[in-house]
C-alpha positions in Angstrom: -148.4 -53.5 25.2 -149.8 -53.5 22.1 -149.4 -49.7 21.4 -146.1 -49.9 22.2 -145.4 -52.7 19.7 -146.6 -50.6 17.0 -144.7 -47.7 18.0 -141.1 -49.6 17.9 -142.3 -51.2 14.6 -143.3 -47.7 13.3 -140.3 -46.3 14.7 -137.9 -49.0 13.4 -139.6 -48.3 9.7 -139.1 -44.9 10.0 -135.1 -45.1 10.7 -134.9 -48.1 7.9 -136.5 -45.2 5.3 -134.2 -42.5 6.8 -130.8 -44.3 7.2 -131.1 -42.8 11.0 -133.0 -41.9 13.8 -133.0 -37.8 15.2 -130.9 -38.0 17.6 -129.3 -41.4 18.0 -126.1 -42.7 16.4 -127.3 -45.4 14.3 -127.3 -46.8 10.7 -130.2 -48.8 9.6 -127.9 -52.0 10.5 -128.2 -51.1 14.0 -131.8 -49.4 13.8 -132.8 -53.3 12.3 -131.0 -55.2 15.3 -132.6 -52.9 17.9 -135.9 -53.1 16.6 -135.6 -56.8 15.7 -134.4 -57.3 19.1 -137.6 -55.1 20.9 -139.7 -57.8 19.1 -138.2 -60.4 21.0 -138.3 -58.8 24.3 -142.0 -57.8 23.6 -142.9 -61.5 23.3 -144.1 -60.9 19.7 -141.6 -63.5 18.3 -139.3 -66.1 21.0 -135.7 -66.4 19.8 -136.0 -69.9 18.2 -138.6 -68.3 15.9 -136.4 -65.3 15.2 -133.6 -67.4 14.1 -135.7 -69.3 12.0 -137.1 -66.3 10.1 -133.6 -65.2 9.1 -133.4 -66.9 5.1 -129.4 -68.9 5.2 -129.4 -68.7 1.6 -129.8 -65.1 1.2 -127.3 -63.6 3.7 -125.0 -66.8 2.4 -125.5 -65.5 -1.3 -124.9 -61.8 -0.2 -121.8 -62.4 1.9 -120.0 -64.9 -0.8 -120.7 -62.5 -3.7 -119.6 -59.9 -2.0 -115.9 -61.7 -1.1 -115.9 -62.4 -4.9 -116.4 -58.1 -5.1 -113.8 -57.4 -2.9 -111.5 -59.8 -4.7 -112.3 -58.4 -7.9 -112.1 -54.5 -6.0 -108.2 -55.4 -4.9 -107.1 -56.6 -8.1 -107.9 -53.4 -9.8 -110.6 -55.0 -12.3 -113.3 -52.1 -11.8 -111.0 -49.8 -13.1 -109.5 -51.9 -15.7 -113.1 -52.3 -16.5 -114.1 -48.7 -16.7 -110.6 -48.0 -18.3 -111.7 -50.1 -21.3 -115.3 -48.5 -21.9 -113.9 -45.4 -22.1 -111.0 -46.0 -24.3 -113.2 -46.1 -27.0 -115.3 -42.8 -26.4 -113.1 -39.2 -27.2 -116.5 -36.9 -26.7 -118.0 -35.9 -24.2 -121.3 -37.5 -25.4 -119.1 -40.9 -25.9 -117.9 -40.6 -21.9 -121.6 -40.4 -21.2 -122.3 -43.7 -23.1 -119.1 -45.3 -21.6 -120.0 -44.6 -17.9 -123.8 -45.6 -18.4 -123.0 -48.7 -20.1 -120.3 -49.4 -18.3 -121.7 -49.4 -14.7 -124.7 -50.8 -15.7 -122.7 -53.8 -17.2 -120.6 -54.0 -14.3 -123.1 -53.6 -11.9 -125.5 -56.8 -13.7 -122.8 -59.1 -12.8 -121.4 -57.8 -9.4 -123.2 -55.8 -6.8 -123.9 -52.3 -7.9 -123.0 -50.7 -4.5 -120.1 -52.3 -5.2 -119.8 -50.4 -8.7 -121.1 -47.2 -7.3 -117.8 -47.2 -4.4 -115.4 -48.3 -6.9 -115.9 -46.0 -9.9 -116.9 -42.7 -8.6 -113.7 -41.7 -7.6 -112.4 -42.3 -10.9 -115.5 -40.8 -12.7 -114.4 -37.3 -11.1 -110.6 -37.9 -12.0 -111.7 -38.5 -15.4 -114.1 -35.5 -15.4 -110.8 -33.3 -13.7 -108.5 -34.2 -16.5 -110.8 -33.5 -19.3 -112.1 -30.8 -17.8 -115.7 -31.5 -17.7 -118.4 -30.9 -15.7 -118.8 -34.2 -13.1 -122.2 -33.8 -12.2 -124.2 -35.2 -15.6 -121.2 -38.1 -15.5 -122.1 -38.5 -11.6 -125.9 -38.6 -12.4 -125.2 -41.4 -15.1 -123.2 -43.5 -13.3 -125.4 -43.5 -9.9 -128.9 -44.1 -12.6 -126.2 -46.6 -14.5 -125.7 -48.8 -11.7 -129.7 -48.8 -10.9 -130.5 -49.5 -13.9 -128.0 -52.1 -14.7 -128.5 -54.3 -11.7 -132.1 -54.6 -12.8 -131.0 -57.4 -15.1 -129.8 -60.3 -12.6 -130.1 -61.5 -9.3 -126.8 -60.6 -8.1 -127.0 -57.1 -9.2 -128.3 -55.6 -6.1 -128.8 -56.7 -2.7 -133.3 -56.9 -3.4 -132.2 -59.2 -6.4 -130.3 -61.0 -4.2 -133.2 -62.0 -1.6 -135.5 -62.3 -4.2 -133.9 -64.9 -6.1 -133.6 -66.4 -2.5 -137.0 -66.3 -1.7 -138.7 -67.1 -5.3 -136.3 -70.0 -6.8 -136.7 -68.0 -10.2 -133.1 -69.4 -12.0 -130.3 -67.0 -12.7 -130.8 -67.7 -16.5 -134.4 -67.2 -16.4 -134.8 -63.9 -14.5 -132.0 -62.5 -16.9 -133.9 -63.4 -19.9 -136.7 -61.4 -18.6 -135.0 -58.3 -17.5 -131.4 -57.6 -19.2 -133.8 -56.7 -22.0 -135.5 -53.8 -20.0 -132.1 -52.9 -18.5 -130.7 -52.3 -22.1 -133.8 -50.1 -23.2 -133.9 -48.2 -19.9 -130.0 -47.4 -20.6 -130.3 -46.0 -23.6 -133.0 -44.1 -22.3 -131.3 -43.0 -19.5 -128.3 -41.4 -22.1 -131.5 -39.5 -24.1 -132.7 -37.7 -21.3 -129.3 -36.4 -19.8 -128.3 -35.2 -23.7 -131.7 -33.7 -23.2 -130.8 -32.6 -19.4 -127.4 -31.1 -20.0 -126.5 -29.2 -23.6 -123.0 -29.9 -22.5 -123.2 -33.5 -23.0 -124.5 -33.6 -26.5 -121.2 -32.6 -27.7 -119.3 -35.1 -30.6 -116.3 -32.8 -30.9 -113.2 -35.1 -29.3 -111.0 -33.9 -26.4 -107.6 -32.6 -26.9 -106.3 -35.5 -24.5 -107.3 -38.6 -24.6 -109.3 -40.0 -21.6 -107.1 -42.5 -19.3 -107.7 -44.1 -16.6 -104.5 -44.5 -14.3 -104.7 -47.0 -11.9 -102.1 -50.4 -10.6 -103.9 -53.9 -11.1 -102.7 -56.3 -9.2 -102.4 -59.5 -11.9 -102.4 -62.7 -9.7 -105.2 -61.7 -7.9 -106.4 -60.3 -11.0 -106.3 -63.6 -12.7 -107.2 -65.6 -9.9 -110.5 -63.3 -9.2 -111.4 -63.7 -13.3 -111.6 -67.6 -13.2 -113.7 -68.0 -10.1 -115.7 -65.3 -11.1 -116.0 -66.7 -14.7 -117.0 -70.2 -13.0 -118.9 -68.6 -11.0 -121.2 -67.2 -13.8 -121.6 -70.2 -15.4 -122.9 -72.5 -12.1 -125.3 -69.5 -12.1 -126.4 -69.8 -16.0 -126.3 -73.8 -15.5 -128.4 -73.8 -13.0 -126.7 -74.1 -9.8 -128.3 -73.3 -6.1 -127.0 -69.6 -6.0 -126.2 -69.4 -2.8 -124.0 -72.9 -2.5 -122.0 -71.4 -5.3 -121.3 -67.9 -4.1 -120.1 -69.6 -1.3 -118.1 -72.1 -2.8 -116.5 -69.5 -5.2 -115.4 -67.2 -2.3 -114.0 -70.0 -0.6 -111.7 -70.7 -3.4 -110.4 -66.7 -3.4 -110.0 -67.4 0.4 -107.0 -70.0 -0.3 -103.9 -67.7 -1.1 -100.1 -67.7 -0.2 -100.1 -64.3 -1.1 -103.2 -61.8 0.0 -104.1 -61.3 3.8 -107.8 -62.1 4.8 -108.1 -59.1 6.6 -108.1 -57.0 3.6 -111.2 -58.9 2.3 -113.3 -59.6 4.8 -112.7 -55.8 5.8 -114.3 -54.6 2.5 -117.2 -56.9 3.4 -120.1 -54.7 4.1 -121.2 -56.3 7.3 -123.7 -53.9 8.2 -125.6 -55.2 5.2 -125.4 -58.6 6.2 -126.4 -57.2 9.8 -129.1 -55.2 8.4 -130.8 -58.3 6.5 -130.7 -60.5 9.6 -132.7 -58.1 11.5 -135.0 -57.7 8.6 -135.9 -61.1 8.3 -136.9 -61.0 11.9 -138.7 -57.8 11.9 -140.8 -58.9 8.9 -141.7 -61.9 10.6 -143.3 -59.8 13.6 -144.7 -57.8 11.2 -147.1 -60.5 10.0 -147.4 -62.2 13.4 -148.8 -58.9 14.7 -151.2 -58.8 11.1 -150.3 -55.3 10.0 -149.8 -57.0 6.5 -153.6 -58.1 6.0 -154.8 -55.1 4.6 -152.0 -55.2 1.8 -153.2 -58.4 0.3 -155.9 -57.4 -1.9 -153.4 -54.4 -2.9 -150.9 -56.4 -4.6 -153.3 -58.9 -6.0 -153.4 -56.4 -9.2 -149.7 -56.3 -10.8 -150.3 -52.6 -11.5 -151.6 -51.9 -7.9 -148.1 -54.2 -6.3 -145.9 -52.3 -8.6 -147.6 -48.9 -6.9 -147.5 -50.6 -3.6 -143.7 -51.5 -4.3 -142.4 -47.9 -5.4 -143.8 -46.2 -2.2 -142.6 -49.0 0.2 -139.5 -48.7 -1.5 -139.1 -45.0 -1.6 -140.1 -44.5 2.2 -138.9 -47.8 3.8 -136.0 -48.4 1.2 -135.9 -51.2 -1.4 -134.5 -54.1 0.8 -136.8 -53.6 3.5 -139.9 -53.4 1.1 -139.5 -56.7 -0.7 -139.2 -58.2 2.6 -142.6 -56.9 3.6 -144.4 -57.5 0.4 -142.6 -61.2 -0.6 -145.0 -62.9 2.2 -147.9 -61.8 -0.1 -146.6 -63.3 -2.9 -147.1 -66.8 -4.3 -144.1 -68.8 -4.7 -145.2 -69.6 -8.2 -145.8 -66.2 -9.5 -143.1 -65.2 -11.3 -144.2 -62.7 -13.1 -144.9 -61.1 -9.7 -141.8 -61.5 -8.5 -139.9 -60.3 -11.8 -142.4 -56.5 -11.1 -141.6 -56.7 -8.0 -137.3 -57.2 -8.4 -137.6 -54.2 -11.2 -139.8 -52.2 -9.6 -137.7 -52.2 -6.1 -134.9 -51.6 -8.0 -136.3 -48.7 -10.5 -137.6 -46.8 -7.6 -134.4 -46.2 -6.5 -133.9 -43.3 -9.0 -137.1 -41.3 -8.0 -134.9 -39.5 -5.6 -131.3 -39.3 -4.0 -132.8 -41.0 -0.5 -134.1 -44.1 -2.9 -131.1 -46.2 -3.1 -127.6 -46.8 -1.5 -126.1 -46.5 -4.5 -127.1 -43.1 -5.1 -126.2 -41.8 -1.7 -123.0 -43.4 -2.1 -122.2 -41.6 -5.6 -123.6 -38.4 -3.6 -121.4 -38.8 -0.6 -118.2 -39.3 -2.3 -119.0 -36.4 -5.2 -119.2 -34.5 -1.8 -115.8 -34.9 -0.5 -114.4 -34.1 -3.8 -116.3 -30.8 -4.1 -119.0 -31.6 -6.2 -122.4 -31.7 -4.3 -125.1 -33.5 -5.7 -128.5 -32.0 -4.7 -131.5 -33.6 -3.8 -133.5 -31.4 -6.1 -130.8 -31.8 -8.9 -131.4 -35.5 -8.6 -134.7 -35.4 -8.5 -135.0 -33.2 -11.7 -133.2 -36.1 -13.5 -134.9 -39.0 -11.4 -138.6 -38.3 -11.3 -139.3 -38.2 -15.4 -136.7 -41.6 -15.8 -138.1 -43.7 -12.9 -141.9 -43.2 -14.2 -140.3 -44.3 -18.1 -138.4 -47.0 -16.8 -140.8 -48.4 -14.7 -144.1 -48.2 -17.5 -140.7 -50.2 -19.6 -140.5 -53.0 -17.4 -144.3 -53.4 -16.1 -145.5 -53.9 -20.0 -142.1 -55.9 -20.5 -143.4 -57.9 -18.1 -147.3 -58.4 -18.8 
């Protein structure tokens, strides 16, 4: 019985790392709720103790912020957004800066798979009409949104359980980080100038670059001042999960917009996904297969190794769940390598984040493929930058 409760757990690791198991139709949401649910049926965990493992205030934070996205999605403000970075930049060196700094700004505050969804289509329109290659604006915005969501705790969905798990404040884990976001940005625009001759260019376009899309301004408006309120409970000091929830309450009460088209850009497999996390986790240190990573993350060097392979083979989410157990509560600085390094590691290659895959899947349909060896050319030499960045930012 034992064998066969590593196998599942080894098997349920091995779809979480490959979004899919040979085979089977499933996505890691369903791979996480099967394998979550073997536990149980094994008698490694009972139910009440599987319920319990499953954090409230993380899949709370996670769904309310990601209402306050859709919101923010319907009212057009991710293009208006995007629309005004690049209103400023005529060059094709200047549209490089824009999309960088623009999804890595965007995707700080909001969700950056969020980002990636919303502004990939319009990279390529903007790309079509200037006629420019896509794929260095494609590589910047999927690194962008990375990079950029390295700076708070809503920026990606790792953030997310991590400010969850750690009580590090909104303000205080920004102060830390938005600084190595910044530098890792600009870094990020040298080596694709360096990458791609094409990019370097200063001369300005014969057309200026727009961005068409509708917005749709009571939402619009509506969307800005819970989201603005929202920001500041964060900075102030608010529980972050109580106020995400609170905020996307307030979005819910409308005479005008139907629910359905909300909750249906919610992205419950997510949500789904973290539940059965929490409660494979859980059997993974009832069953002890955690003890021999203690002494490996005792070194910050040795966790911030520990953390990029997890992350690379397991995916991020997945890894900070494993390794959080093994840290102390009161290590912050801990937590702050392990939030960056989760979240850096997703540019080593086009498997290490959602974000990526999402850029990649939707370049795909418009006729621009985005290789795994193209990425990785670009990935490899800025994840090892970035993340020597943020570990000596950090001690």
């Amino acid at each position: 019985m034992l064998i066969i409760k590593y196998i599942i757990l080894a098997l349920t690791y091995l779809g979480l790392g490959l979004g899919y198991l040979p085979a089977l139709r499933m996505n890691r949401a369903t791979i996480a709720m099967t394998g979550s649910a073997f536990m149980v049926a094994l008698g490694v965990l009972n139910l009440s103790e599987a319920w319990r493992a499953i954090d409230p205030g993380t899949i709370i934070f996670l769904l309310g912020m990601m209402v306050v996205n859709s919101c923010l999605g319907a009212s057009g403000f991710f293009q208006l957004a995007l629309g005004f970075f690049t209103r400023f930049a005529n060059t094709p060196l200047g549209i490089l800066a824009a999309i960088t700094f623009g999804s890595g700004i965007l995707s700080a505050l909001f969700l950056n798979d969020t980002t990636a969804i919303l502004l990939t289509p319009l990279t390529i329109t903007l790309c079509r009409t200037l006629a420019i290659n896509p794929l260095p604006y494609l590589l910047a915005l999927a690194g962008g949104t990375n990079l950029g969501s390295v700076a708070t705790l809503s920026g990606n969905p790792q953030n997310i359980l991590i400010g969850s798990l750690s009580k590090i404040s909104y303000l205080e884990f920004a102060s830390y980080l938005t600084p190595v976001a910044l530098i890792c940005l600009v870094i990020q625009i040298g080596w694709l100038y360096w990458l791609y001759p094409e990019v370097r260019s200063v001369k300005p376009f014969a057309v200026s670059p727009q961005i068409r899309y509708r917005l749709y301004k009571p939402l619009l408006v509506k969307s800005l001042v819970v989201t603005i309120g929202l920001l500041i409970a964060f900075v102030a000091g608010a529980p972050l999960a109580e106020s995400a929830w609170v905020a996307a309450t307030f979005l819910f009460i409308t005479r005008r917009l139907k629910p359905q088209r909300i909750l249906k850009a919610v992205d419950w497999d997510l949500l789904i996904m973290f539940a059965g996390l929490f409660v494979i986790t859980k059997a993974t240190q009832k069953l002890g297969i955690l003890d021999d990573l203690t002494d490996l993350v005792q070194a910050p060097l040795s966790l911030l190794g520990v953390t990029v392979v997890l992350s690379n083979l397991i995916s991020n989410v997945p890894a900070v769940l494993v390794l959080q157990s093994l840290i102390s509560p009161d290590d912050t600085k801990a937590w702050l390598l392990l939030a960056a390094g989760s979240t850096l590691a997703g540019n080593l290659t086009l498997l290490g984040s959602v974000a990526n895959l999402i850029v990649a899947e939707l370049g795909s349909k418009q006729g621009y493929r985005l290789s795994f060896k193209e990425h990785f050319r670009f990935g490899l030499p800025l994840t090892l930058v970035t993340l020597a960045i943020a570990y000596f930012w950090i001690y």
